[in-house]
N, CA, C, O and CB atoms as a CASP TS submission, in Angstrom:
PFRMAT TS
TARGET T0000
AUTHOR 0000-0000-0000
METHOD Language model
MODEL 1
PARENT N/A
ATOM      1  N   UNK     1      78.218 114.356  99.962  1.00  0.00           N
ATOM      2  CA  UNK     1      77.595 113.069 100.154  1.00  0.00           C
ATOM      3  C   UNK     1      78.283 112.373 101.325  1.00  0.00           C
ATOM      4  O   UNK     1      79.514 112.365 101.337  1.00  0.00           O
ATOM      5  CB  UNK     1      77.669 112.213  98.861  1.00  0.00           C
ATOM      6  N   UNK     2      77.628 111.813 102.270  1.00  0.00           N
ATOM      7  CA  UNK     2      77.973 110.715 103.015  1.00  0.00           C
ATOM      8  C   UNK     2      77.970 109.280 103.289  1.00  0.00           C
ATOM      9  O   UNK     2      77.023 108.695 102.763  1.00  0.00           O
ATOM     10  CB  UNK     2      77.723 110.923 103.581  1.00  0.00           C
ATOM     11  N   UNK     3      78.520 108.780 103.754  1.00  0.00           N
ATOM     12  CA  UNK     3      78.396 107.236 103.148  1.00  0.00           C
ATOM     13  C   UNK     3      78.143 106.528 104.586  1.00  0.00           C
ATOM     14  O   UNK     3      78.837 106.521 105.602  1.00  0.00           O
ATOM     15  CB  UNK     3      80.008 106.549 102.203  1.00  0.00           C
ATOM     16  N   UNK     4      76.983 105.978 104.315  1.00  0.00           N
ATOM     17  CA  UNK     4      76.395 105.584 105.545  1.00  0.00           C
ATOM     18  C   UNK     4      76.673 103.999 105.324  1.00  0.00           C
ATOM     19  O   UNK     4      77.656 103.613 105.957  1.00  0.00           O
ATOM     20  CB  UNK     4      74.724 106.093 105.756  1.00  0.00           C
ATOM     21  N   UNK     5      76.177 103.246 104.748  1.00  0.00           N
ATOM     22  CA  UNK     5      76.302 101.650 105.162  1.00  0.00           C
ATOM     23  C   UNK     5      76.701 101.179 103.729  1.00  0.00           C
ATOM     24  O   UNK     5      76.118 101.463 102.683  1.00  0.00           O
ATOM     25  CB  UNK     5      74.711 100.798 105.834  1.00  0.00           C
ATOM     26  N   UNK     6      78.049 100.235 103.923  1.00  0.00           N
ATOM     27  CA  UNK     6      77.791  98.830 102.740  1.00  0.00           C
ATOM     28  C   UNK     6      77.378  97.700 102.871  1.00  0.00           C
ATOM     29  O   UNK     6      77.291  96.982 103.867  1.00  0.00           O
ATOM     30  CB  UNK     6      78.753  98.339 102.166  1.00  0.00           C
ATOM     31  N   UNK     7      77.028  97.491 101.474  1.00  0.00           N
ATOM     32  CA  UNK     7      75.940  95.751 101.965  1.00  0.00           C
ATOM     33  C   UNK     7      76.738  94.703 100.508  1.00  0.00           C
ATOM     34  O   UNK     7      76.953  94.894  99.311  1.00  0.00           O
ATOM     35  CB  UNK     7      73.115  96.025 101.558  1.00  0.00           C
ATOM     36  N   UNK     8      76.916  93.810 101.298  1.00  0.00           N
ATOM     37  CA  UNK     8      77.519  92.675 100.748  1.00  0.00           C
ATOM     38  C   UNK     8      76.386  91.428 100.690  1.00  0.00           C
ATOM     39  O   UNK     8      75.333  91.328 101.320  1.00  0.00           O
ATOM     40  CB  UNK     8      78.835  92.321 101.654  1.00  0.00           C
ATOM     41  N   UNK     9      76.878  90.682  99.886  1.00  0.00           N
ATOM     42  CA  UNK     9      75.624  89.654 100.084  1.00  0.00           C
ATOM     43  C   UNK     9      77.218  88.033 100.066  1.00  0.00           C
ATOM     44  O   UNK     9      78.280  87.817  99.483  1.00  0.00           O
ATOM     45  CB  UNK     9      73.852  89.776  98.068  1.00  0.00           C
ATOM     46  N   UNK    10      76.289  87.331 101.161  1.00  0.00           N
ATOM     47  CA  UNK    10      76.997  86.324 101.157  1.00  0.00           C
ATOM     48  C   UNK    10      76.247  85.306 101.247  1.00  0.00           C
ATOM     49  O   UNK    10      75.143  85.535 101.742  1.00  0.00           O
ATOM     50  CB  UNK    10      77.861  86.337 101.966  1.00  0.00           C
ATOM     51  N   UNK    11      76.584  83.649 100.762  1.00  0.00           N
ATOM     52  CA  UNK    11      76.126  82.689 100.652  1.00  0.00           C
ATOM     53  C   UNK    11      75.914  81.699 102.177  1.00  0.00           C
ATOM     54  O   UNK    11      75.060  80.872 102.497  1.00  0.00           O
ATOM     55  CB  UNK    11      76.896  82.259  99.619  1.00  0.00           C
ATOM     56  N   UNK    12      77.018  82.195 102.817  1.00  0.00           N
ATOM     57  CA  UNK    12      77.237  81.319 103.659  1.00  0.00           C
ATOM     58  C   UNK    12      77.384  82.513 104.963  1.00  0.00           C
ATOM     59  O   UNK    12      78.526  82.973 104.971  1.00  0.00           O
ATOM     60  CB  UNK    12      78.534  80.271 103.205  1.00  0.00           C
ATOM     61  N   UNK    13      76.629  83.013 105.881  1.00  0.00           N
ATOM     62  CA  UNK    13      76.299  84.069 106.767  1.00  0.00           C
ATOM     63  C   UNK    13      77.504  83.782 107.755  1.00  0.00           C
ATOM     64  O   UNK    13      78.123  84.804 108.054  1.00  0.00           O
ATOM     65  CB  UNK    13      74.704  84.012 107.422  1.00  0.00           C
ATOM     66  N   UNK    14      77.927  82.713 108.274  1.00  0.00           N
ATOM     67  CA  UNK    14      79.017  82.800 109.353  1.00  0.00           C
ATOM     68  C   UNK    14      80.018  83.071 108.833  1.00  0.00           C
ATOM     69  O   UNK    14      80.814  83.880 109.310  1.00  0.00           O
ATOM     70  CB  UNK    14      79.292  81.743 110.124  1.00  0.00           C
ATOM     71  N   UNK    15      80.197  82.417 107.685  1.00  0.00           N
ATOM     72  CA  UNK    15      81.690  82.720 107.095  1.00  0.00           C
ATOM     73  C   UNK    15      82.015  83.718 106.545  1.00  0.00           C
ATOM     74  O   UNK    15      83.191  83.807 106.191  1.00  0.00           O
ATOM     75  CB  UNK    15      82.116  81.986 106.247  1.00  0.00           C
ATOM     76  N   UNK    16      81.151  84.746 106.297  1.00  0.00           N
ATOM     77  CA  UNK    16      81.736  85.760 106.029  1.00  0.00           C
ATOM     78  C   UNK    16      81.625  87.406 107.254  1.00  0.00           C
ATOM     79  O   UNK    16      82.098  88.542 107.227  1.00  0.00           O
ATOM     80  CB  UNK    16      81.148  85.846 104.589  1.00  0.00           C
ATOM     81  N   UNK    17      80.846  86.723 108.056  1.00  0.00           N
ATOM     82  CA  UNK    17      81.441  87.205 109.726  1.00  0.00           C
ATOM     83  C   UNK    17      82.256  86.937 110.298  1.00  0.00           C
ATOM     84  O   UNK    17      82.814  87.774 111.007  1.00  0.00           O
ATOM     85  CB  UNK    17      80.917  87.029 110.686  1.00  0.00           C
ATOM     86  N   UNK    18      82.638  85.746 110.236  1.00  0.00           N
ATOM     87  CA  UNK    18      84.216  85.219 110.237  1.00  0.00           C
ATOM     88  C   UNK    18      85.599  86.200 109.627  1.00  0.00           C
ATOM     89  O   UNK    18      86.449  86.811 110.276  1.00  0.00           O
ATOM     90  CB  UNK    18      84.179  83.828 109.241  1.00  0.00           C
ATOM     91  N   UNK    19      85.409  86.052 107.999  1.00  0.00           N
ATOM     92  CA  UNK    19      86.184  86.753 107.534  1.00  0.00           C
ATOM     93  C   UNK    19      86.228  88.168 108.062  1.00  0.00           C
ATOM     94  O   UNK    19      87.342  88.656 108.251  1.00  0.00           O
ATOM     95  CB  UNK    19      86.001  86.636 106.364  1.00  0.00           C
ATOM     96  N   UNK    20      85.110  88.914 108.331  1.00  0.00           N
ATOM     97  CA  UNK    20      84.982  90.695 108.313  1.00  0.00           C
ATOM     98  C   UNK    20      85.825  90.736 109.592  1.00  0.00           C
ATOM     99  O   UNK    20      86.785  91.506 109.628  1.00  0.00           O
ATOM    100  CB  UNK    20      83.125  91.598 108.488  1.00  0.00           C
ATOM    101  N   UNK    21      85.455  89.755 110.927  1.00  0.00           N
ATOM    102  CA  UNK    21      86.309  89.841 112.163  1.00  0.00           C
ATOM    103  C   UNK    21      87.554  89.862 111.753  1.00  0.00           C
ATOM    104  O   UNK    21      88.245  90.842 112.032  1.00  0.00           O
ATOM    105  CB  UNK    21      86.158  88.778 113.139  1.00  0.00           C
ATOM    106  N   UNK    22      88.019  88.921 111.103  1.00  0.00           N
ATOM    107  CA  UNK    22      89.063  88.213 111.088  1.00  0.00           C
ATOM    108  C   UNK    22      90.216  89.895 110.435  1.00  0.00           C
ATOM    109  O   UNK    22      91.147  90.482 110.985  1.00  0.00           O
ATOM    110  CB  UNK    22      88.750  86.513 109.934  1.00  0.00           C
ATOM    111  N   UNK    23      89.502  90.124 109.065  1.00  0.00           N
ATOM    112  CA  UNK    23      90.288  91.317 108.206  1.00  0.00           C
ATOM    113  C   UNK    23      90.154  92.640 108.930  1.00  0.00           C
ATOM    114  O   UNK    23      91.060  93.474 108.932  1.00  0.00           O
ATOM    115  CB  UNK    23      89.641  91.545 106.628  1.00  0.00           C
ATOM    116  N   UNK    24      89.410  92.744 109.325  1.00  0.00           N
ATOM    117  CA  UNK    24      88.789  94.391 109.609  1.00  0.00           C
ATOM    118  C   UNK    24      89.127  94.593 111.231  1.00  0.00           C
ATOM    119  O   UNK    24      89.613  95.596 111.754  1.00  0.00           O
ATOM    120  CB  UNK    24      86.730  94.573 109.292  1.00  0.00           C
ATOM    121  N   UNK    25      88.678  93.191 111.953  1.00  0.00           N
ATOM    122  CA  UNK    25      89.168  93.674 113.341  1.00  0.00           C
ATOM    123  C   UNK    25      87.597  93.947 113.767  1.00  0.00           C
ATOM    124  O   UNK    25      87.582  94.113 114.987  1.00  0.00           O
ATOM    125  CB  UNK    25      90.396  95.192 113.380  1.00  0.00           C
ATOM    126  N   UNK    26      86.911  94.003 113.481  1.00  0.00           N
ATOM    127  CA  UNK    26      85.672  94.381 113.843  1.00  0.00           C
ATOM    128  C   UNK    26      84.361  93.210 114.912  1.00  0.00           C
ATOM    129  O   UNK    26      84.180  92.006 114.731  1.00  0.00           O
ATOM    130  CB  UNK    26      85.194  94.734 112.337  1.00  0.00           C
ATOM    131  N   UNK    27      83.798  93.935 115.757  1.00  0.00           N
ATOM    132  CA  UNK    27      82.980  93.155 115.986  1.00  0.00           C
ATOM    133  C   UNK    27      81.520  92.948 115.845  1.00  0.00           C
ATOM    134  O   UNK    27      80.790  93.833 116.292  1.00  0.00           O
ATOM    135  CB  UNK    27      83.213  93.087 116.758  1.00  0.00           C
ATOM    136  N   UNK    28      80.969  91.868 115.265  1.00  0.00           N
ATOM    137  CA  UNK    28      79.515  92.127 115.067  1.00  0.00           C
ATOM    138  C   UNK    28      78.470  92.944 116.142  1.00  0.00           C
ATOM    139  O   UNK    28      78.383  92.897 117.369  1.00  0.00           O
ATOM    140  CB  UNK    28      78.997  90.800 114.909  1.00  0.00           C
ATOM    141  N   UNK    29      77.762  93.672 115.167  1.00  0.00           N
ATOM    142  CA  UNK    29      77.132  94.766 116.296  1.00  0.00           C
ATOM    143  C   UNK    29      75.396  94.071 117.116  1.00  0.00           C
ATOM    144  O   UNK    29      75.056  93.900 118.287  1.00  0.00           O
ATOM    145  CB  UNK    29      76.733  96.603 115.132  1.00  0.00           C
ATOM    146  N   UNK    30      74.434  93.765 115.292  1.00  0.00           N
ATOM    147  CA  UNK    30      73.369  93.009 115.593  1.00  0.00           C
ATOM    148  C   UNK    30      72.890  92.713 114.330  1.00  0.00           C
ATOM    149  O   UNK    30      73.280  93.224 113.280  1.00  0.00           O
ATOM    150  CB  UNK    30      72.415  93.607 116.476  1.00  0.00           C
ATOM    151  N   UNK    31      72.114  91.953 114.452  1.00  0.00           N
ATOM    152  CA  UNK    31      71.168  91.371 113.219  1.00  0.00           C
ATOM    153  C   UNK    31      69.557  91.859 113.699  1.00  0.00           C
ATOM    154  O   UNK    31      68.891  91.960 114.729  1.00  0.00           O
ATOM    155  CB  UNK    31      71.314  89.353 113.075  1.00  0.00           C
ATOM    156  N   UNK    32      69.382  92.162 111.712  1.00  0.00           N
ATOM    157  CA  UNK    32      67.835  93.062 111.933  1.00  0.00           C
ATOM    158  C   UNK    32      66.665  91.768 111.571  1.00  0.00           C
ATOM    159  O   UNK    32      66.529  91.331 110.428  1.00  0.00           O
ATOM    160  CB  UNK    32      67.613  94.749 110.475  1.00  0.00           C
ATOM    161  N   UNK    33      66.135  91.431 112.365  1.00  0.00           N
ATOM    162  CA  UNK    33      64.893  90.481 112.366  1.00  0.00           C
ATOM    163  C   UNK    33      63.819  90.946 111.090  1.00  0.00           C
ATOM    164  O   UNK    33      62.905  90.288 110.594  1.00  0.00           O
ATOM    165  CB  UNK    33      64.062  90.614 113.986  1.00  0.00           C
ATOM    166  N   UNK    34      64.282  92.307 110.767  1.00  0.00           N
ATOM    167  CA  UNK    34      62.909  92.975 110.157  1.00  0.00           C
ATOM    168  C   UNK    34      63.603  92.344 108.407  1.00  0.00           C
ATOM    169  O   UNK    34      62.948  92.639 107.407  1.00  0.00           O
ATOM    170  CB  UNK    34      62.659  95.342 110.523  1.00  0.00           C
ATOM    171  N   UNK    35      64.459  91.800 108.307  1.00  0.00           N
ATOM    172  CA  UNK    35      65.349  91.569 107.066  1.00  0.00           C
ATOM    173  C   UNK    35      64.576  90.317 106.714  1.00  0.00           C
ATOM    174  O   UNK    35      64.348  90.096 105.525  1.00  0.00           O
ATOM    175  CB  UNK    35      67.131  91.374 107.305  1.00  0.00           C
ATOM    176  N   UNK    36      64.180  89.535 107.584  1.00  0.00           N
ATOM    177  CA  UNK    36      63.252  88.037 107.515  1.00  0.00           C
ATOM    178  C   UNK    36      61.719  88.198 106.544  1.00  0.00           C
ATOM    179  O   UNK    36      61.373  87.108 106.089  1.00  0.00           O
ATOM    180  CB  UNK    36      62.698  87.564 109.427  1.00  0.00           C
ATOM    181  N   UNK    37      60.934  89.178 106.234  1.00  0.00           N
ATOM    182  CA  UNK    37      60.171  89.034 105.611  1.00  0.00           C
ATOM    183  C   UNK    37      60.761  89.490 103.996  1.00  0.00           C
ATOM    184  O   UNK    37      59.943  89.762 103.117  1.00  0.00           O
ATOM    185  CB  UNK    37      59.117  89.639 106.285  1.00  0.00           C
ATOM    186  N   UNK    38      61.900  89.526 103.794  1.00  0.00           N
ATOM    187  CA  UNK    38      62.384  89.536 102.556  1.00  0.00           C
ATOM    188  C   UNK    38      63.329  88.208 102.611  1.00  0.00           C
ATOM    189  O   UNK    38      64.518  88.482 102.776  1.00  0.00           O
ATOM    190  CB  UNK    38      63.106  90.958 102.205  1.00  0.00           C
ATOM    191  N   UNK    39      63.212  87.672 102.569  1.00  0.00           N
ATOM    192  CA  UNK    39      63.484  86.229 102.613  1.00  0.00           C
ATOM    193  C   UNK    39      65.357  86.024 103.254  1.00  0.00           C
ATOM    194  O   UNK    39      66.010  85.096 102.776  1.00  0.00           O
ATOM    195  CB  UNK    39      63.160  85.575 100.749  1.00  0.00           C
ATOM    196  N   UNK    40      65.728  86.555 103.850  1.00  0.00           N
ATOM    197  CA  UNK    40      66.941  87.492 104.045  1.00  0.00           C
ATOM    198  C   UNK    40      67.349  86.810 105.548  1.00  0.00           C
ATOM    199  O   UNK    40      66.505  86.329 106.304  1.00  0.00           O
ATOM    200  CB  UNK    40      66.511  89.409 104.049  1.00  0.00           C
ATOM    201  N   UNK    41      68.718  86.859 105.818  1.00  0.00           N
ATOM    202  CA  UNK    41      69.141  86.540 107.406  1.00  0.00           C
ATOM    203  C   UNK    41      70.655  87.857 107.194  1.00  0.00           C
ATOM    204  O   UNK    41      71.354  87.878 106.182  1.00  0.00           O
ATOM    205  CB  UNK    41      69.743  84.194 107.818  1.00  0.00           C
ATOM    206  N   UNK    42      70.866  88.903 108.505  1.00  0.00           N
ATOM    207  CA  UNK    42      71.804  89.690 108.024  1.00  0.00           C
ATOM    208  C   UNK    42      72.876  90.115 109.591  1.00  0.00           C
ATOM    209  O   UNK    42      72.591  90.139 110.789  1.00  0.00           O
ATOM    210  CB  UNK    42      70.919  91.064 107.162  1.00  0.00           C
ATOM    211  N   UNK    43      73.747  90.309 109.074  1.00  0.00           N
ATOM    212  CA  UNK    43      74.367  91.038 110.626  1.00  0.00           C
ATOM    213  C   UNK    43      75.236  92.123 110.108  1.00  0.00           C
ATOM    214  O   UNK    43      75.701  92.235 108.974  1.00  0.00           O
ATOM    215  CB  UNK    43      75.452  89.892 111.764  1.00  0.00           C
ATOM    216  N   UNK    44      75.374  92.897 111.123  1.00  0.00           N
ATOM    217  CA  UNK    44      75.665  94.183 110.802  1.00  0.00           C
ATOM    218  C   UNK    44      76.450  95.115 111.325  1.00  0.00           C
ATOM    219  O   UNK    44      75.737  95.767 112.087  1.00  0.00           O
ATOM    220  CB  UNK    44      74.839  94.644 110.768  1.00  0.00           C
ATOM    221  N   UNK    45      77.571  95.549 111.330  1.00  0.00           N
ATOM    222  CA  UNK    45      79.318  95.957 111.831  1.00  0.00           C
ATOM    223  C   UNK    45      79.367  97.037 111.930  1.00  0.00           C
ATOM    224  O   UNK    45      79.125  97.628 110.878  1.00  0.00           O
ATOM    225  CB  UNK    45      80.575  95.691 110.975  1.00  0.00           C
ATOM    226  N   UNK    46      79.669  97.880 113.091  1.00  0.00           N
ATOM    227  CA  UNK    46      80.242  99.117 113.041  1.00  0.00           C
ATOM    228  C   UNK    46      81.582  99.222 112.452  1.00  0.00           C
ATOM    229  O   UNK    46      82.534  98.479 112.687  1.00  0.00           O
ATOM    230  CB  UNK    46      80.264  99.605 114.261  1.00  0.00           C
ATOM    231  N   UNK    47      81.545 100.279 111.624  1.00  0.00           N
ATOM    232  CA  UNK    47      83.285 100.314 110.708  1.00  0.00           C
ATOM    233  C   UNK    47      83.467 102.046 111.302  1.00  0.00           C
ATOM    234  O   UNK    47      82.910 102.809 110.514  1.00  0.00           O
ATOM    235  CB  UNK    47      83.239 100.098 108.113  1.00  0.00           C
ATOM    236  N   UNK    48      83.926 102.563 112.149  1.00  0.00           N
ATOM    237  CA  UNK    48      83.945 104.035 111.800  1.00  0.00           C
ATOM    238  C   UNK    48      82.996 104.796 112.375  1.00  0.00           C
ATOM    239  O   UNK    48      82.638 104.944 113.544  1.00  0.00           O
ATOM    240  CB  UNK    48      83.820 104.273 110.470  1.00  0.00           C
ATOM    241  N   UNK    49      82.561 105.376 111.068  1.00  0.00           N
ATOM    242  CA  UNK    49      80.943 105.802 110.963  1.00  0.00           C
ATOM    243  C   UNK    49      80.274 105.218 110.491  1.00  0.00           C
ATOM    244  O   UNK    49      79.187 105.645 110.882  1.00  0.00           O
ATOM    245  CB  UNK    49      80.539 106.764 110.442  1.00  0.00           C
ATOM    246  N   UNK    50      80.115 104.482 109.877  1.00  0.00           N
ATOM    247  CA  UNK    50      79.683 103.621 108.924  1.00  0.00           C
ATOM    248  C   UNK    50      79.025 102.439 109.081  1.00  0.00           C
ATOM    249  O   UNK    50      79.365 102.050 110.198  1.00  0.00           O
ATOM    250  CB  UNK    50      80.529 103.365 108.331  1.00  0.00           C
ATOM    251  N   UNK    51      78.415 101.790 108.692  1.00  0.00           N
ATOM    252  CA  UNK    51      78.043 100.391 108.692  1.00  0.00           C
ATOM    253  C   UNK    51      78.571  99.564 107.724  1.00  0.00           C
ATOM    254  O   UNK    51      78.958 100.133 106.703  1.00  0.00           O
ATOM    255  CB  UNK    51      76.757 100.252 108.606  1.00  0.00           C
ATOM    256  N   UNK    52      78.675  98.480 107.778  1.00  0.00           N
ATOM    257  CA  UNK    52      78.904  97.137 106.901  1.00  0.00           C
ATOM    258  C   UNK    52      77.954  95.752 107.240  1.00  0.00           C
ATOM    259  O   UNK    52      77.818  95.081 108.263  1.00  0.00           O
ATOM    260  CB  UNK    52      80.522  96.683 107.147  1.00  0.00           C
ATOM    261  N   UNK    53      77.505  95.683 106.195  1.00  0.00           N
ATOM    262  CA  UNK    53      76.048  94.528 106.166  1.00  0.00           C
ATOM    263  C   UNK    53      76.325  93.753 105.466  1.00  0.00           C
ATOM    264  O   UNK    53      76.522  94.015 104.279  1.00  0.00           O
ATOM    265  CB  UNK    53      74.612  94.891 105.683  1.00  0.00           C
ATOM    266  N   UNK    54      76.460  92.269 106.072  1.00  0.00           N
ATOM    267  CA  UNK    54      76.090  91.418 105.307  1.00  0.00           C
ATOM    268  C   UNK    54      75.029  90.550 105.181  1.00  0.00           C
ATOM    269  O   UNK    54      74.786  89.880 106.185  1.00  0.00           O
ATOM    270  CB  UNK    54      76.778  90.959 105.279  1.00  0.00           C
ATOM    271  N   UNK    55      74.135  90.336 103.938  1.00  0.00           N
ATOM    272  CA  UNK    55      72.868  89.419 103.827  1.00  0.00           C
ATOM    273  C   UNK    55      73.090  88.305 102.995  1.00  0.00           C
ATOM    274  O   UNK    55      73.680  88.349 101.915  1.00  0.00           O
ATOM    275  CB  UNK    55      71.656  90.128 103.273  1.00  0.00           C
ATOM    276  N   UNK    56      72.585  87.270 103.542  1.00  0.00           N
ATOM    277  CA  UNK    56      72.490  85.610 103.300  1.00  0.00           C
ATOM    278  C   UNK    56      71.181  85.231 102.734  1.00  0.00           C
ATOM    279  O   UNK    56      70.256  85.128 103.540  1.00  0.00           O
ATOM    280  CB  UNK    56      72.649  84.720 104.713  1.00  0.00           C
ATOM    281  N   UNK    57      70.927  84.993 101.408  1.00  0.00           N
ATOM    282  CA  UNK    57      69.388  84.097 101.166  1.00  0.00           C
ATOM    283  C   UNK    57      68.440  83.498 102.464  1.00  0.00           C
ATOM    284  O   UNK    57      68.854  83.681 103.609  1.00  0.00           O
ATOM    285  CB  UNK    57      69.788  82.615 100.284  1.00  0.00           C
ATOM    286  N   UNK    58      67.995  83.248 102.384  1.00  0.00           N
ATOM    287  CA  UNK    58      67.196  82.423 103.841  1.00  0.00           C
ATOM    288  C   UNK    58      65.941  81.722 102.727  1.00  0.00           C
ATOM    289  O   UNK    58      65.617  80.570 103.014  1.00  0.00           O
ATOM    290  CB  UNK    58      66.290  83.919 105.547  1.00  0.00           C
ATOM    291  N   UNK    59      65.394  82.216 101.770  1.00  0.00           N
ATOM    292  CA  UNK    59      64.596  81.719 101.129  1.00  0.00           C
ATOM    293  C   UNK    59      64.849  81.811  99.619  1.00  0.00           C
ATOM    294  O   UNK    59      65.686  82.663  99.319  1.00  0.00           O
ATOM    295  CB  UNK    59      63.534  82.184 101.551  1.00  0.00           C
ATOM    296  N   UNK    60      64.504  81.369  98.966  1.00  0.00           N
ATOM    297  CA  UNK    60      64.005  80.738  97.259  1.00  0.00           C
ATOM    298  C   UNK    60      63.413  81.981  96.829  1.00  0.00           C
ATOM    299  O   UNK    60      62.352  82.404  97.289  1.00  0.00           O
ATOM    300  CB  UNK    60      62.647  79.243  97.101  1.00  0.00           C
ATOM    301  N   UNK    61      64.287  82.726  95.706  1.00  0.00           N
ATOM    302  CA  UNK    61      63.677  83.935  94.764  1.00  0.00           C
ATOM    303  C   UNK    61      63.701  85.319  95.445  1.00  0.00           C
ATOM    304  O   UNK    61      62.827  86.183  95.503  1.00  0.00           O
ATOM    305  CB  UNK    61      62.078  83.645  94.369  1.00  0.00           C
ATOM    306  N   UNK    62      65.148  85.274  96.022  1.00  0.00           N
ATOM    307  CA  UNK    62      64.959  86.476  96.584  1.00  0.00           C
ATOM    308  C   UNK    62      66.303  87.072  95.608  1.00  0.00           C
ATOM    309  O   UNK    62      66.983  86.384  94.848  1.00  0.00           O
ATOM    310  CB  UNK    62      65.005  86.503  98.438  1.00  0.00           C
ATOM    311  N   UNK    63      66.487  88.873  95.937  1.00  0.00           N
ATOM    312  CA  UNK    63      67.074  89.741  95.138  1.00  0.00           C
ATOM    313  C   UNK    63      68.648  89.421  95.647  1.00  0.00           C
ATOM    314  O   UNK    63      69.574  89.269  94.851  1.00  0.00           O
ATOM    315  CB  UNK    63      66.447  91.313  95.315  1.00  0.00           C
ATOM    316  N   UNK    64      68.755  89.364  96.749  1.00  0.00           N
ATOM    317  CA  UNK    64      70.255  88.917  96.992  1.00  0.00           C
ATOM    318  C   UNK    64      70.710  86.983  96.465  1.00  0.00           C
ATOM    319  O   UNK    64      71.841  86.581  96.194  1.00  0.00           O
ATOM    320  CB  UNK    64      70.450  89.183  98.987  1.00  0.00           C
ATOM    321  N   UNK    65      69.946  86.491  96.467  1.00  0.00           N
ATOM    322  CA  UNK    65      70.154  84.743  95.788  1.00  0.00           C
ATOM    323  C   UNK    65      70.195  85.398  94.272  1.00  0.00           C
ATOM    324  O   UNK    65      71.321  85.572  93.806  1.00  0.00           O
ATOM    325  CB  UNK    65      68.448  83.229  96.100  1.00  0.00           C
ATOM    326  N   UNK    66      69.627  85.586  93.869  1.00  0.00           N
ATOM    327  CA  UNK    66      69.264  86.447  91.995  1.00  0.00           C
ATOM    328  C   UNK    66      71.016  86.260  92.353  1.00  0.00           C
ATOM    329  O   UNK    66      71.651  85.211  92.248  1.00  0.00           O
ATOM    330  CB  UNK    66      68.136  88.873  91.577  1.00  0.00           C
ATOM    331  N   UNK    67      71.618  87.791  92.856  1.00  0.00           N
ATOM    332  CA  UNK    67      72.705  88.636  92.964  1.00  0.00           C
ATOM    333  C   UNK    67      73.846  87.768  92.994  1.00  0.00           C
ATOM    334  O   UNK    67      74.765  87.982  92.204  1.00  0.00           O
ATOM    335  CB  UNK    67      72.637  89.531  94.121  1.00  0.00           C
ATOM    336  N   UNK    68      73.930  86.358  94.199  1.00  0.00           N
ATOM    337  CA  UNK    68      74.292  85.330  94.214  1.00  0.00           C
ATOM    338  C   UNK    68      74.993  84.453  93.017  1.00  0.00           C
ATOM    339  O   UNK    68      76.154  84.095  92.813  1.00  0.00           O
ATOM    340  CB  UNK    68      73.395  84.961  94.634  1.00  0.00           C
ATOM    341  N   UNK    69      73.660  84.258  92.270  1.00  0.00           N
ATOM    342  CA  UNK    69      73.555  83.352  91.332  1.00  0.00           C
ATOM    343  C   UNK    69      74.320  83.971  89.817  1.00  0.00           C
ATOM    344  O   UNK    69      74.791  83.287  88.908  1.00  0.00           O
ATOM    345  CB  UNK    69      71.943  83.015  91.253  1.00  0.00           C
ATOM    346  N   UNK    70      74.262  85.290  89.901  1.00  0.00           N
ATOM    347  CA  UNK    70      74.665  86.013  88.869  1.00  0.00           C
ATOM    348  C   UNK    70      76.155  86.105  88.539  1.00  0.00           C
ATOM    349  O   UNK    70      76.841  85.798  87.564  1.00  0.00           O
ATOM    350  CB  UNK    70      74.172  87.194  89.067  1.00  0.00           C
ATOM    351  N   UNK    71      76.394  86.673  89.789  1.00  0.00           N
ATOM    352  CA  UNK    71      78.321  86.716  90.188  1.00  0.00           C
ATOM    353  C   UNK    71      78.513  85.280  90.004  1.00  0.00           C
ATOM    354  O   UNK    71      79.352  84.948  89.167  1.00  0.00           O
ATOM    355  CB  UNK    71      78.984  87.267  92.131  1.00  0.00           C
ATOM    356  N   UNK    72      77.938  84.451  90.583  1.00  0.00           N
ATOM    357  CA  UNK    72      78.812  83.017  91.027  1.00  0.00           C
ATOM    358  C   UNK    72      79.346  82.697  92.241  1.00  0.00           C
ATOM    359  O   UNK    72      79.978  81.677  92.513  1.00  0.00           O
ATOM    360  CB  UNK    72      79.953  82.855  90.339  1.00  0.00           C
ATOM    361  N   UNK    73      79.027  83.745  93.070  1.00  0.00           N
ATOM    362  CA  UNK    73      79.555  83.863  94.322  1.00  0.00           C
ATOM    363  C   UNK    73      79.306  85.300  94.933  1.00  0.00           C
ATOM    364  O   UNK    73      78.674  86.262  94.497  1.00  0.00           O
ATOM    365  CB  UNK    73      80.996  83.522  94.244  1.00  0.00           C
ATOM    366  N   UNK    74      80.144  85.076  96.289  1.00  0.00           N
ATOM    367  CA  UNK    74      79.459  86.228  97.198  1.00  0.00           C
ATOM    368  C   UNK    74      80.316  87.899  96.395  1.00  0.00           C
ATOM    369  O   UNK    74      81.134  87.893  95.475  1.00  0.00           O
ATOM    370  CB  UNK    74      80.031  85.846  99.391  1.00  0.00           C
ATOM    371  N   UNK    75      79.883  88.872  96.975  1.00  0.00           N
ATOM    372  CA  UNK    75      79.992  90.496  96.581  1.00  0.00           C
ATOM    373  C   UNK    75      79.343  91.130  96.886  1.00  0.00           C
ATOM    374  O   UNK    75      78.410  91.000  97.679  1.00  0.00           O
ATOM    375  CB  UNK    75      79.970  90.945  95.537  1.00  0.00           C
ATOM    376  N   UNK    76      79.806  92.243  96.137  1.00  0.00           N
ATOM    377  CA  UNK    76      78.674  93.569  96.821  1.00  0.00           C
ATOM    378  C   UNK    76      78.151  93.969  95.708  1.00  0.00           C
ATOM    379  O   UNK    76      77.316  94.873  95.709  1.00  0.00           O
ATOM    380  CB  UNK    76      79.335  95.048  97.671  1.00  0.00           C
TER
END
């Protein structure tokens, strides 16, 4: 098996691009526009090989706000 991308979900989209720079050293690569018809705003990190994603609510009743609301806060 290979491990292609992790996805985190965060509340607050800068701040936890903030943090990933800040820990990892990393720099944001791009954000996928196509993430917007799921009610979604995301950016997205080269680690390696790998990817690291993080997605932010942008709208009301979506699967990452659910995910949000469940934890109490941001995760994966």
């Amino acid at each position: 098996m290979r491990l292609r991308q992790i996805a985190l979900v965060g509340a607050d989209l800068a701040a936890a691009e903030a943090d990933i720079r800040a820990v990892l050293g990393v720099d944001y690569a791009y954000d996928d526009p196509g993430v917007g018809k799921f009610g979604l705003k995301n950016a997205v990190f080269p680690v390696g090989e790998f990817f690291l994603e993080v997605v932010s609510p942008r709208a009301e009743g979506t699967t990452a706000g659910r995910l949000l609301d469940k934890r109490g806060g941001d995760g994966g």
